[in-house]
PASEBA-1860 file (N, C-alpha, C; in nm, 3 decimals):
! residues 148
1> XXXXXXXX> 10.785/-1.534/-2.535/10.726/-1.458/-2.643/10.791/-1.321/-2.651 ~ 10.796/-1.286/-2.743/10.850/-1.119/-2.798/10.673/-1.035/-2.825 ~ 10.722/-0.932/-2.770/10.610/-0.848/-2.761/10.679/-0.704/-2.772 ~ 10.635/-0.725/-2.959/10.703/-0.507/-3.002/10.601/-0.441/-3.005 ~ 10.608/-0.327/-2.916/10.496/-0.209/-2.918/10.572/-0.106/-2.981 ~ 10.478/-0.090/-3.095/10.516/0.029/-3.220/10.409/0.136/-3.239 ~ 10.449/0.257/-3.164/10.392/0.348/-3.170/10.395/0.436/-3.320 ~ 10.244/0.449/-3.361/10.242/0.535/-3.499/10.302/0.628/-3.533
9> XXXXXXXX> 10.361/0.682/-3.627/10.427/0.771/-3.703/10.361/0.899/-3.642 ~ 10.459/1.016/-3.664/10.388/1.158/-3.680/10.267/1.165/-3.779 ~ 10.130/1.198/-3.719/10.031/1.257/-3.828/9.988/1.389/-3.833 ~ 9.890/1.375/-3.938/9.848/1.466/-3.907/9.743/1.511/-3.758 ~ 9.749/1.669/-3.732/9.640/1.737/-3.667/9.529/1.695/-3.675 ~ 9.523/1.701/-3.770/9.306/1.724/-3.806/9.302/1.598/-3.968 ~ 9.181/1.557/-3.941/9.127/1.515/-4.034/8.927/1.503/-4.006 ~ 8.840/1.425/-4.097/8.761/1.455/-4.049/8.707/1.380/-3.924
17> XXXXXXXX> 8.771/1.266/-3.908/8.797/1.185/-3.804/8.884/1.147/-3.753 ~ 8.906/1.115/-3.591/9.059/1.077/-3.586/9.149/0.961/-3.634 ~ 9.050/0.841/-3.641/9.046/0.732/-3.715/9.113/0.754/-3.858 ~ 9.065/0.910/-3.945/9.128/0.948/-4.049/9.213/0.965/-4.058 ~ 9.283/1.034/-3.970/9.425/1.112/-3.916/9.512/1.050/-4.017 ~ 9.598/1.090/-4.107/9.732/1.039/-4.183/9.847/1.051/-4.147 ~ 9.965/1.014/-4.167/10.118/1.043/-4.127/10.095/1.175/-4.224 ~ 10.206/1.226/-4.174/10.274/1.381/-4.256/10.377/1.295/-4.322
25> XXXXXXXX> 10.506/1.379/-4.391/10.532/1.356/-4.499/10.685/1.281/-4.366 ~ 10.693/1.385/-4.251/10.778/1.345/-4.157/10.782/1.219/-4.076 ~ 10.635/1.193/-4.092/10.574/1.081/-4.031/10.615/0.916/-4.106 ~ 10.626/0.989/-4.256/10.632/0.848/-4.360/10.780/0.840/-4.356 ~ 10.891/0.963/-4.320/11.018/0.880/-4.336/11.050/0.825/-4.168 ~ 10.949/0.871/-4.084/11.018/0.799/-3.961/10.969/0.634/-3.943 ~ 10.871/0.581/-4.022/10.801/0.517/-4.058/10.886/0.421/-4.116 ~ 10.913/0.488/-4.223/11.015/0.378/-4.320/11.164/0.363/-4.252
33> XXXXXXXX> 11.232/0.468/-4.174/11.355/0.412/-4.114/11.335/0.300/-3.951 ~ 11.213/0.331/-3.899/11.182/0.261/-3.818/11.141/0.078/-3.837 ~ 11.096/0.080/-3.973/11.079/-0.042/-4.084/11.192/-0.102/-4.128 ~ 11.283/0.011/-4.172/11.408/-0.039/-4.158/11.473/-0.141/-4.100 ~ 11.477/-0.082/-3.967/11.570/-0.162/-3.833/11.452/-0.306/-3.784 ~ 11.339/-0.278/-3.784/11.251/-0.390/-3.750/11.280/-0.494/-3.869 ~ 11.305/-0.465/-3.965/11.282/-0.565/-4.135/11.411/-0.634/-4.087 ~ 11.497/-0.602/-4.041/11.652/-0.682/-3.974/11.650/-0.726/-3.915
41> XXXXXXXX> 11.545/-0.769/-3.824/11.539/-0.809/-3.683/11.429/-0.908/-3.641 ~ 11.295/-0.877/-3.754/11.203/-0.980/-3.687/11.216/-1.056/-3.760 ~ 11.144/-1.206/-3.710/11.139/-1.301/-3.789/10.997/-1.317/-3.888 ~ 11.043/-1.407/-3.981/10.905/-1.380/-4.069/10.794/-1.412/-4.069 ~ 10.785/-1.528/-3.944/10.643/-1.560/-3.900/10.603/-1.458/-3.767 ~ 10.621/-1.371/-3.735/10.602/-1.238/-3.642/10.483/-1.203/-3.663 ~ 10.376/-1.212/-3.597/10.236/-1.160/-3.649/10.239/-1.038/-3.592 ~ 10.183/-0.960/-3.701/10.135/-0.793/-3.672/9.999/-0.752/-3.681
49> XXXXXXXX> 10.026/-0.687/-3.535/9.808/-0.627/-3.538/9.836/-0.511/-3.519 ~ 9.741/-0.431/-3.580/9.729/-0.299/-3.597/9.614/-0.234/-3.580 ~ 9.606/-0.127/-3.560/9.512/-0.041/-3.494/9.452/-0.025/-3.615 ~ 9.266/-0.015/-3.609/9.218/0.054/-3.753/9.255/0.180/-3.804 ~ 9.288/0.247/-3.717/9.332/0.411/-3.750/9.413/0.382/-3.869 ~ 9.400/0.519/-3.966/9.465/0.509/-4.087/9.618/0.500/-4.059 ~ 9.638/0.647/-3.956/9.782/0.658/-3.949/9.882/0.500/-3.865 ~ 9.803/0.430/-3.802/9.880/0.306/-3.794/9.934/0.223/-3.918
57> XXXXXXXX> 9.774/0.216/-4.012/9.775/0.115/-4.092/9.901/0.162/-4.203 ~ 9.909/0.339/-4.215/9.973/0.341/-4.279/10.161/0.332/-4.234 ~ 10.162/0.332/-4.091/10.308/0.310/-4.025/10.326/0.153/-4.116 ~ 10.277/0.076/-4.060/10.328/-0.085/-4.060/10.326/-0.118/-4.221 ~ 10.215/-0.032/-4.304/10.251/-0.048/-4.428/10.406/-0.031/-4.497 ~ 10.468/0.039/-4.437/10.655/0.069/-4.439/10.727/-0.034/-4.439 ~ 10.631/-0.150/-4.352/10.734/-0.276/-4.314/10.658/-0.403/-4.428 ~ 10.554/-0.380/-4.384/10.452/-0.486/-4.438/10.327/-0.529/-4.484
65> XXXXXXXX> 10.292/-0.579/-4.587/10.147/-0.562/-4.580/10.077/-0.676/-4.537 ~ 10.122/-0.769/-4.464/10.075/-0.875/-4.364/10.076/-0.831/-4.248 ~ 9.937/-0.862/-4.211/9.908/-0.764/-4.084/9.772/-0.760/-4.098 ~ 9.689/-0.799/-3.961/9.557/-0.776/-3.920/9.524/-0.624/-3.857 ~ 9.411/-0.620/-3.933/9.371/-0.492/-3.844/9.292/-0.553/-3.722 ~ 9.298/-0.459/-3.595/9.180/-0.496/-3.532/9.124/-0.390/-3.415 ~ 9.009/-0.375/-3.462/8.914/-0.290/-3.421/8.942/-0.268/-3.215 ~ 9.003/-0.393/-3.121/9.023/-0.350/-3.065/9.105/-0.300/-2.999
73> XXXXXXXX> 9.230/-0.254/-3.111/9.357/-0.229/-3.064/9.329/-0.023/-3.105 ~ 9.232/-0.013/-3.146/9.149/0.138/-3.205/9.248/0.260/-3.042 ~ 9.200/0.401/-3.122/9.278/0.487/-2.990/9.160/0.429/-2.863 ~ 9.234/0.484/-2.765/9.125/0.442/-2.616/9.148/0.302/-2.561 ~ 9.213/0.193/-2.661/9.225/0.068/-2.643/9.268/0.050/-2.442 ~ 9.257/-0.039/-2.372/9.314/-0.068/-2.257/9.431/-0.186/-2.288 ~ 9.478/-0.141/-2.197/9.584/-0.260/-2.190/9.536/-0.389/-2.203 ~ 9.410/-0.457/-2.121/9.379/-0.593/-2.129/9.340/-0.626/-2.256
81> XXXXXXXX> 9.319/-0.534/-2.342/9.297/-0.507/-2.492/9.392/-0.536/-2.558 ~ 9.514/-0.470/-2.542/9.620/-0.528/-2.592/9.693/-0.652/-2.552 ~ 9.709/-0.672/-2.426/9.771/-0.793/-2.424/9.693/-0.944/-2.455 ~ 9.532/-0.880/-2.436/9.435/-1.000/-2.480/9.467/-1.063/-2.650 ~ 9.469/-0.922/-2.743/9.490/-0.912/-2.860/9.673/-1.009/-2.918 ~ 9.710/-0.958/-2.811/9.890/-1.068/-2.857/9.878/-1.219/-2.773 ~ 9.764/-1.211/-2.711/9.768/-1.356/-2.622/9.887/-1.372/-2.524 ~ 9.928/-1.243/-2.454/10.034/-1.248/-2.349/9.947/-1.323/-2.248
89> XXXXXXXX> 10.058/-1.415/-2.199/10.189/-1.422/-2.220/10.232/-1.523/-2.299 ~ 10.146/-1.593/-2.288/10.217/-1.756/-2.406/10.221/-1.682/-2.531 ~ 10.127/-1.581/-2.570/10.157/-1.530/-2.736/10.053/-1.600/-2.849 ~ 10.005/-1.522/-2.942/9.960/-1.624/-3.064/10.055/-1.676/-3.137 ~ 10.169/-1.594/-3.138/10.240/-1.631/-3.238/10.434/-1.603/-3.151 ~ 10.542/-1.613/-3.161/10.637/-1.638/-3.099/10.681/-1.514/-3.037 ~ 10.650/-1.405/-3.160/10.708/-1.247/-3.202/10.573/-1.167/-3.230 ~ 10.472/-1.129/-3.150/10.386/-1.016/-3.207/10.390/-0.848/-3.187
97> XXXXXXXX> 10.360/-0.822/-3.297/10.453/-0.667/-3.296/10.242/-0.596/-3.284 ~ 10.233/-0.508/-3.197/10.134/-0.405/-3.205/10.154/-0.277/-3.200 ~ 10.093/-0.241/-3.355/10.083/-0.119/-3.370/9.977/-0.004/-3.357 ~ 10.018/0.038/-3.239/9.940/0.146/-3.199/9.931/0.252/-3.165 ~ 9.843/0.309/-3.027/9.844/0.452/-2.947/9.957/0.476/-2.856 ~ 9.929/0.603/-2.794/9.975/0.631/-2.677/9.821/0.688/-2.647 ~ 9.808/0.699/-2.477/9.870/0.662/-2.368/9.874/0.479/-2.359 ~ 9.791/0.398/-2.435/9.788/0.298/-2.432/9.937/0.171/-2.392
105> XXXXXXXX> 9.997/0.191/-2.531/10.140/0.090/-2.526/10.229/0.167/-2.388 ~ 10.225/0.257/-2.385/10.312/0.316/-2.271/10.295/0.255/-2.105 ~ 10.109/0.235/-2.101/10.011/0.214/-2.033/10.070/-0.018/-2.027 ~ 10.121/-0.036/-2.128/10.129/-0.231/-2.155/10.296/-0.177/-2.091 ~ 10.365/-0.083/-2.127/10.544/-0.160/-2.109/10.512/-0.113/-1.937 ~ 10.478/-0.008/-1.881/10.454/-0.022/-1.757/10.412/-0.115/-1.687 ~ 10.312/-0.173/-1.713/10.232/-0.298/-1.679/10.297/-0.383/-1.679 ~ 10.357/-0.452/-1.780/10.490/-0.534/-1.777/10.580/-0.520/-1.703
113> XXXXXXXX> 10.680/-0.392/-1.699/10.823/-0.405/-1.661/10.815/-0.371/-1.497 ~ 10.705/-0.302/-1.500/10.678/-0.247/-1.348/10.561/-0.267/-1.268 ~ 10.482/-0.331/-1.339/10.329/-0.387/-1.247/10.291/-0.273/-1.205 ~ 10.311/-0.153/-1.310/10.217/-0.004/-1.254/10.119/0.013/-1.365 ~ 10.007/0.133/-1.297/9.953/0.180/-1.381/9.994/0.300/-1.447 ~ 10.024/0.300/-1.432/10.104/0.460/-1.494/10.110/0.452/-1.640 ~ 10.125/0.535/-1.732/10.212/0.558/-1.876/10.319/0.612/-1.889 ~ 10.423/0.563/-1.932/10.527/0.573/-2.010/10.501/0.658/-2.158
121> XXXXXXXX> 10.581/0.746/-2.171/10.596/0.781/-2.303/10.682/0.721/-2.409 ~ 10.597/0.694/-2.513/10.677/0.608/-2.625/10.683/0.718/-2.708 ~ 10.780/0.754/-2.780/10.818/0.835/-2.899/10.681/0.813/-3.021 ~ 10.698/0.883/-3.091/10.609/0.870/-3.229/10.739/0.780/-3.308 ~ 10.656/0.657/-3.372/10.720/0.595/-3.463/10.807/0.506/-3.350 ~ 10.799/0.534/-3.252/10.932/0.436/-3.145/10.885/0.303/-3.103 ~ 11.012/0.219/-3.062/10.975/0.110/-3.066/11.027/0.055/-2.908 ~ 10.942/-0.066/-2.818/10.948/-0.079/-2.703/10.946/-0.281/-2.766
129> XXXXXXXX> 11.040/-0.319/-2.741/11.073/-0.461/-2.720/11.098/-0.532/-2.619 ~ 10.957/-0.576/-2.599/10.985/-0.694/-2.467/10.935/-0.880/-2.462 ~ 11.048/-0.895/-2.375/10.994/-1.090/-2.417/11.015/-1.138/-2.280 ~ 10.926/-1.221/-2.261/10.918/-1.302/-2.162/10.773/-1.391/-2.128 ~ 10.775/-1.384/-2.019/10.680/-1.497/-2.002/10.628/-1.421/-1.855 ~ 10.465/-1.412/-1.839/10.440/-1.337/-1.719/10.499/-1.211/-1.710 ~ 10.504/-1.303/-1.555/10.637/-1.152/-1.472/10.733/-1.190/-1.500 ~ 10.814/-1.280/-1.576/10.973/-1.274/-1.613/10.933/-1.214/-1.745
137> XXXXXXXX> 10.984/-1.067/-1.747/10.978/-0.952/-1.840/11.084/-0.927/-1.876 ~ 11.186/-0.941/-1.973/11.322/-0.851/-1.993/11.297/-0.757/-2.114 ~ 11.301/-0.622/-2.069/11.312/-0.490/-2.210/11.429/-0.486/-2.331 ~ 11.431/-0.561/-2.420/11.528/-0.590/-2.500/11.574/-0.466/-2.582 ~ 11.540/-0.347/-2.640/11.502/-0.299/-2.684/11.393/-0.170/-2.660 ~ 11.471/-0.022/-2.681/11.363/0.106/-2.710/11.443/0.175/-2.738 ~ 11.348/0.223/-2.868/11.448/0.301/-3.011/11.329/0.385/-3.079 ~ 11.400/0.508/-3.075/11.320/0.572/-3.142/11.376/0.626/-3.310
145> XXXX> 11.287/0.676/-3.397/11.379/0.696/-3.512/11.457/0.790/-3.520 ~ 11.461/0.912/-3.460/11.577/0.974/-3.426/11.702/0.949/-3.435 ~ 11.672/0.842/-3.375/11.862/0.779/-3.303/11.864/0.634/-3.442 ~ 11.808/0.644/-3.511/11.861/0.551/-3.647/11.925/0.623/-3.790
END
C-alpha cells in the first residue's frame, strides 16, 4: 500500500475556531503547486481522507474534490487514528493520501520508518510518501513546495 501524508497549506492565525482556520493567499499557491506534482503521480482510484478543518478541506480541494472528510483525522488526531483511518497496512484502497496536522503525520512517518514516538516535522503543504506493508516501510518520497 502507498500511504501520502499531506500536511495543510499555510493558514491563517486566527479565526473564530481553529477548525475555521483558512489557507492565506500563500497557503492556496503552495496548495495548488503541491496538487500539481501529486495530480502526476497518483493514481485515480487513490482514496483521500481529510481532516474536517477548513484549511485541509481547502488544501486537497487544489487536487480534488473526491475525498472524504473525517471527523477523526480532526487536529489532536493520534496516530492509531490515522493509520486506523487508511487501514494500514493492507490499506482501504492501494494509494491513500491523508490530509492533515502536525504534530500528528510527523507523529505516523516516525512510527513507520522508525518504530518511535517522536515527531518529525513535515513542512506546511509538504508531502511524506510511504509504501509498504507493516514493518517493510520504504520512504519513497518528501517534498515540500518550496523545492517545486
Amino acid at each position: 500500500m502507498n500511504l501520502i501524508l499531506w500536511r495543510h497549506a499555510e493558514a491563517e492565525d486566527s479565526a473564530p475556531s481553529d477548525l475555521a482556520r483558512q489557507l492565506t493567499t500563500r497557503g492556496r499557491k503552495q496548495a495548488q503547486a503541491m496538487a500539481k506534482w501529486l495530480r502526476a503521480r497518483l493514481e485515480e482510484d487513490a482514496v483521500i481522507l481529510v481532516s474536517p478543518a477548513t484549511r485541509t478541506v481547502q488544501t486537497v480541494e487544489s487536487l480534488t474534490d473526491q475525498y472524504r472528510v473525517m471527523r477523526e483525522l480532526a487536529p489532536g488526531a493520534s496516530v492509531d487514528d490515522v493509520l486506523n483511518a487508511a487501514g494500514w497496512p493492507e490499506g482501504i484502497a492501494a494509494t491513500v493520501v491523508i490530509v492533515g496536522h502536525q504534530p500528528t503525520l510527523g507523529q505516523v512517518a516516525a512510527r513507520l520508518l522508525a518504530q518511535s514516538d517522536v515527531s518529525w516535522s513535515v513542512k506546511k503543504a509538504g508531502v511524506w510518501w510511504l509504501s509498504g506493508r507493516g514493518r517493510d516501510v520504504v520512504l519513497r518520497a518528501v517534498i515540500s513546495p518550496d523545492l517545486l
